[in-house]
N, C-alpha and C positions, 0 to 999 in steps of 0.2 A: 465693082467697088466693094472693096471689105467693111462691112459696121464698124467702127472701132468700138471697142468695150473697155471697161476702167471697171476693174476687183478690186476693193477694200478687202486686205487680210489682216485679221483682226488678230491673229495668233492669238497668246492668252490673255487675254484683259477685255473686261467690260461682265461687270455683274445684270443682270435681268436692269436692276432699276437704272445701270448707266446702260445700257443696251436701247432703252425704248427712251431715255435723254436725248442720244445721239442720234437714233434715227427721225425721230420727233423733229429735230432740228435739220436733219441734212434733207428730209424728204419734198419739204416746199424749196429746198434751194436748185433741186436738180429735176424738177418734173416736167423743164424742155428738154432736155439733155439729145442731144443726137447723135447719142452712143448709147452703148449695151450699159447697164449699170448695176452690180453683185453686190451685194455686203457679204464676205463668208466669215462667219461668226465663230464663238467658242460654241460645242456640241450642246448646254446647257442653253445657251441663247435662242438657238436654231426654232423653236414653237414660235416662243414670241417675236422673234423677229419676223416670224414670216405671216403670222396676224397681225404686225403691223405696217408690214409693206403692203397687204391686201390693197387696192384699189390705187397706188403707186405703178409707176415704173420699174422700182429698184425690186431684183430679183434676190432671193437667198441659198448661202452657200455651205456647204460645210469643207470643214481642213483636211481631211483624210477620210477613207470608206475602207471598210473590210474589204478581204477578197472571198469571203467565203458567206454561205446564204447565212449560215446560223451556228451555231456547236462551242465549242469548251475555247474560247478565245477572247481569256479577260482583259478586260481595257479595250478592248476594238468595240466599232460600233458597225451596223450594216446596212446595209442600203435600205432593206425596208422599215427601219428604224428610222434614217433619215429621213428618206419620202415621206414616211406618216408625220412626221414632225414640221415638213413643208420646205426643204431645200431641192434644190432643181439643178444646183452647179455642187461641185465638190474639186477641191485642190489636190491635186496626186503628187506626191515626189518632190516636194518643197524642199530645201536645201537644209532646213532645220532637220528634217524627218532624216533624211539621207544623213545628216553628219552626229546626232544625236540619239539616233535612234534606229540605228541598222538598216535604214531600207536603202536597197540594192534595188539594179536595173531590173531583175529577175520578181521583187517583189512588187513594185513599180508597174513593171505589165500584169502583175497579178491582178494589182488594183484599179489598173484602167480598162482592164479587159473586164470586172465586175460590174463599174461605171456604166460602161458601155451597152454592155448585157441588159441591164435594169434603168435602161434609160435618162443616166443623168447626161447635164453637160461638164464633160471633164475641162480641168485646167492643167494641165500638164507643167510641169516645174523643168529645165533643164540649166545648165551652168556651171561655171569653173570655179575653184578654189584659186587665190591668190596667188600662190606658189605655181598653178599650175598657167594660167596669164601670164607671170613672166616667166615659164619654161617653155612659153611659144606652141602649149597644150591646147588652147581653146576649142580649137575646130575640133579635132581630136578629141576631145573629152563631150565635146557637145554632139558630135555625131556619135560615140558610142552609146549615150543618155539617149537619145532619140530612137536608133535604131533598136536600143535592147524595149523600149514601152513600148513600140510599134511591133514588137515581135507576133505575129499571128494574127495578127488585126487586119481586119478587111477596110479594103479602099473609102469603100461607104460608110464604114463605121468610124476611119481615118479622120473623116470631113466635119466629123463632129464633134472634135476636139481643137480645143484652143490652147496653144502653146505661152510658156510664159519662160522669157530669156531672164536668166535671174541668174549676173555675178555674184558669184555669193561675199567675194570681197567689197560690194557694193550694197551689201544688206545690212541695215542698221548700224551703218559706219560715218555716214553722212558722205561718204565717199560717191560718186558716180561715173559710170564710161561717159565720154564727148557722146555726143550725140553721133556723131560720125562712127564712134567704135560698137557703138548700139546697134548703128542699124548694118552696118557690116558683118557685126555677129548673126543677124536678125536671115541678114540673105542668104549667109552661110547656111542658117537651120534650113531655110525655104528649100534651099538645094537641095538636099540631104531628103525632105520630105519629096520632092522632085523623081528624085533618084529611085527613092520607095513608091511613088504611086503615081507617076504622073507631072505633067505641069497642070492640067482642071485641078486636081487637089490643091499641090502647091498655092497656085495664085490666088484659091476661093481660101483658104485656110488661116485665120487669122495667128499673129505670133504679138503678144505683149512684150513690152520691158517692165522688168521687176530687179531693178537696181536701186531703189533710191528715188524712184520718180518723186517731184513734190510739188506745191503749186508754183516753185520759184523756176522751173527747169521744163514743167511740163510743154508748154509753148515748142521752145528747140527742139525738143526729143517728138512730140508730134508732127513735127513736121518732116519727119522723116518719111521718106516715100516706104521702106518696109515697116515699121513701129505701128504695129494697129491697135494700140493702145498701152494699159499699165496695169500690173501686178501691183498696189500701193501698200506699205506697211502702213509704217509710225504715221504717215500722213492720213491715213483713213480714222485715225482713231479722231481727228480733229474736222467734225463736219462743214465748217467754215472752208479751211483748207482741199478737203474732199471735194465740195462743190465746185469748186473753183479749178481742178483738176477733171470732174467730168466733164464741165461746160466747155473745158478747151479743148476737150477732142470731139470734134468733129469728122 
């Protein structure tokens, strides 16, 4: 049986004093939870978040990690900047990063192969463009996403990463795949990880939806037999709604 885990991605918002608000309030709602539970915060939040998850469940996460230990790479941050700061999870290859911000499948393994190295737990980002959904691209474009972050990565080090299926025409559009096309997509990636290492990896290896999950949808989409949980935007910013999205995955 896979854990299911629910990531709150906080993308950019939430100042220190709405950081330790929201956690404040989400931490007593979800301290049965029988799932894995992330907050991955903006970089500035990342201390305090993780001094106030102290004696909680809820783990903390950062949005992106360098690929390199240290050197002349402004605007990037590193792993043992994160670590000292208290995050354990870190998101790699987010659709935002990829479509605004140059990262490639090539920089992608860069960064999960650094993850890995320095002991976080990665979340890996994969997923299609609108355009490319209906040109009948999906698998295709999901299998290349995958196989290029996997490039060189050991089996073992494979198992340690949690996949997040995230249409990107389904991110902050209020849009979302049926649950059927979720988890369809979802078995396609399992494959594809299959292919690369195995069925022990595949089956132990959890994959999120990061479409849009919210508390009004999380139900159907969990119950999906692939769906081991959610990638959550806009819905995490709202601890009410958050709680209510961990509690349903079981």
């Amino acid at each position: 049986m896979r854990k299911p885990i629910i990531a709150g991605n906080w993308k950019m918002n939430k100042t220190a004093a709405e950081c330790r608000e929201l956690i404040e309030a989400l931490a007593p709602q979800v301290k049965g939870a029988q799932c894995d539970v992330v907050v991955c915060v903006p970089y500035t939040d990342i201390a305090l978040a993780a001094e106030l998850c102290k004696g909680t469940n809820i783990a903390v996460g950062a949005q992106n990690i360098a690929w390199a230990d240290n050197g002349a790479f402004t605007g990037e941050v590193s792993a043992a900047m994160l670590k000292e700061a208290g995050a354990t999870y870190v998101v790699i290859g987010h659709s935002e990063r990829r479509q605004y911000f140059g990262e490639t499948d090539a920089s992608v393994n860069a960064r999960l192969t650094q993850a890995l190295k320095t002991g976080f737990n990665p979340i890996l980002c994969v997923g299609e463009m609108l355009d490319e959904r209906e040109g009948g691209k999906t698998e295709q474009v999901c299998r290349t996403q995958v196989v290029g972050a996997f490039k060189n990565i050991s089996a073992a080090d494979a198992q340690k990463v949690v996949i997040a299926y995230e249409p990107v025409w389904a991110i902050g559009t209020g849009k979302t795949a049926t649950d059927e096309q979720a988890n369809e997509t979802i078995g396609y990636i399992r494959s594809v990880v299959k292919e690369l290492y195995g069925a022990a990896v595949a089956d132990g290896m959890r994959i999120q939806y990061g479409g849009s999950m919210n508390a009004k949808n999380v139900a159907g989409l969990m119950a999906q037999p692939e769906i081991d949980g959610g990638l959550i935007g806009g819905a995490s910013l709202k601890p009410d709604d958050f709680a209510i999205i961990v509690n349903t995955a079981k």
